[in-house]
MARPA-55462 format. One line per 5 residues: their letters; for each residue z, y, x of N, C-alpha, C, O. Coordinates in steps of 0.1 Angstrom, whole numbers, plus 5000, padded with zeros to 4 digits. Each point is the difference from the previous one (the first is absolute). Layout:
<atoms>
a	Z/Y/X/Z/Y/X/Z/Y/X/Z/Y/X | ...
</atoms>
This chain:
<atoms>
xxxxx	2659/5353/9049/5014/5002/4997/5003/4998/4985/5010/4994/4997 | 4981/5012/4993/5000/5004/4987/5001/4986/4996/5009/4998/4992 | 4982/4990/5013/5004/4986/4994/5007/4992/5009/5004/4989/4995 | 4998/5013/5016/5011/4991/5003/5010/4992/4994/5008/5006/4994 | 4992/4981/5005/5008/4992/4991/5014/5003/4997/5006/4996/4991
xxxxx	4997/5011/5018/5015/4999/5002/5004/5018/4989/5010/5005/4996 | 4978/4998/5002/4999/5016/4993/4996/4998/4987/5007/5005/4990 | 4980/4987/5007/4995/4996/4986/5009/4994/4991/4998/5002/4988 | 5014/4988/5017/5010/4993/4997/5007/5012/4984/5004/4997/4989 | 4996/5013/5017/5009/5017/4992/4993/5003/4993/5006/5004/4989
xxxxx	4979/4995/5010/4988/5010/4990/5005/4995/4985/4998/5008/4991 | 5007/4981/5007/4998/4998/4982/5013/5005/4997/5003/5002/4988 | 5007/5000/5026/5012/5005/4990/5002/5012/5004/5011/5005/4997 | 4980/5001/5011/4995/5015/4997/4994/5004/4991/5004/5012/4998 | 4984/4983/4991/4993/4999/4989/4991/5007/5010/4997/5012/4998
xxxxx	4996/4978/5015/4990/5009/5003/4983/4987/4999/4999/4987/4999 | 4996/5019/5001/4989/4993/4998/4991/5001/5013/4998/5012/5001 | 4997/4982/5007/4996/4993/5012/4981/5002/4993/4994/4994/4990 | 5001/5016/5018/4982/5000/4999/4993/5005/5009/5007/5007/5006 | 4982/4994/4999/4990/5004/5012/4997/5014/4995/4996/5001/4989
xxxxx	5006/5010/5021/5000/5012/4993/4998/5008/5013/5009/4999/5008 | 4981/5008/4995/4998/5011/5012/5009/5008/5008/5011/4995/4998 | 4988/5013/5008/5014/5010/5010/4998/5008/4988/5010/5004/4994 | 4976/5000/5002/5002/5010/4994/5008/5002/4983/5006/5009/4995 | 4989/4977/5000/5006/5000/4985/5014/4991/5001/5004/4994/4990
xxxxx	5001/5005/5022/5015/4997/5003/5005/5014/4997/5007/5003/4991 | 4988/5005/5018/5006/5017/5002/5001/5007/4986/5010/5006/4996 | 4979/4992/4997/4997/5006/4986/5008/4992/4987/5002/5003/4989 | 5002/4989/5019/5011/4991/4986/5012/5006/5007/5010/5004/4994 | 4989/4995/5017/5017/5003/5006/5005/5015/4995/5011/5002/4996
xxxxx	4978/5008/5006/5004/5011/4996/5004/5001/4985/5010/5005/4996 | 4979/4988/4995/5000/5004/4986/5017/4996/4999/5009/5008/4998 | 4993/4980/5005/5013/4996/4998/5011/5009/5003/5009/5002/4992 | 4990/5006/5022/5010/5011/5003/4998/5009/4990/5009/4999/4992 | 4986/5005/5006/4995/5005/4985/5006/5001/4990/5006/5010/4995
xxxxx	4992/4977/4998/5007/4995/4988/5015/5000/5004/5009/5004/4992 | 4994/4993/5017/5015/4993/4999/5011/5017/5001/5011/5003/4994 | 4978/5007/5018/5008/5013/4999/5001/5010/4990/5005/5012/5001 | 4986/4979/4981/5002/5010/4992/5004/4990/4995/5002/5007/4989 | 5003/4978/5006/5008/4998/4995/5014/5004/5002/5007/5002/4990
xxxxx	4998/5000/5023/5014/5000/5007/4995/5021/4996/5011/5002/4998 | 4987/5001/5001/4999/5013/4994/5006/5000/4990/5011/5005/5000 | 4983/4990/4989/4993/5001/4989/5020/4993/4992/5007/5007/4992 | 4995/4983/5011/5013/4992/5000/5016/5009/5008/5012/4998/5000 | 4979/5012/5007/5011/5010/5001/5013/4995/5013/5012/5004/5000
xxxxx	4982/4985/5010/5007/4992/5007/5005/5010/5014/4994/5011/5004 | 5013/4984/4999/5008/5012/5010/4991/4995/5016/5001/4989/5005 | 4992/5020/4999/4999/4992/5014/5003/5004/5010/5008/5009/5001 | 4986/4984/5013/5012/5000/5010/4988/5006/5012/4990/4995/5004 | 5018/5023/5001/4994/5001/5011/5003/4989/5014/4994/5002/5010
</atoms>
C-alpha cells in the first residue's frame, strides 16, 4: 500500500522520504515522531482539540 504508485506520487510533497525499514523501526520512528511533534505543539502553546 505504502508504495503504491498512485500513493508515492504525494511523498515529495509531503517531504517524506521512501526507505526499507522493519515493523519494528517503523513503530520506533513513528512514536519518536508522536513525541516530538506533542512537545512542539506543547511547547508553542497551540490550542488543541478534544
Amino acid at each position: 500500500m505504502l508504495v503504491a504508485p498512485e500513493v508515492t506520487v504525494f511523498y515529495p510533497r509531503w517531504g517524506v522520504e521512501l526507505f526499507n525499514m522493519s515493523t519494528e523501526e517503523f513503530s520506533a520512528r513513528y512514536l519518536a515522531d508522536i513525541d516530538k511533534f506533542t512537545r512542539i505543539i506543547r511547547d508553542a502553546k497551540i490550542a488543541q482539540i478534544d
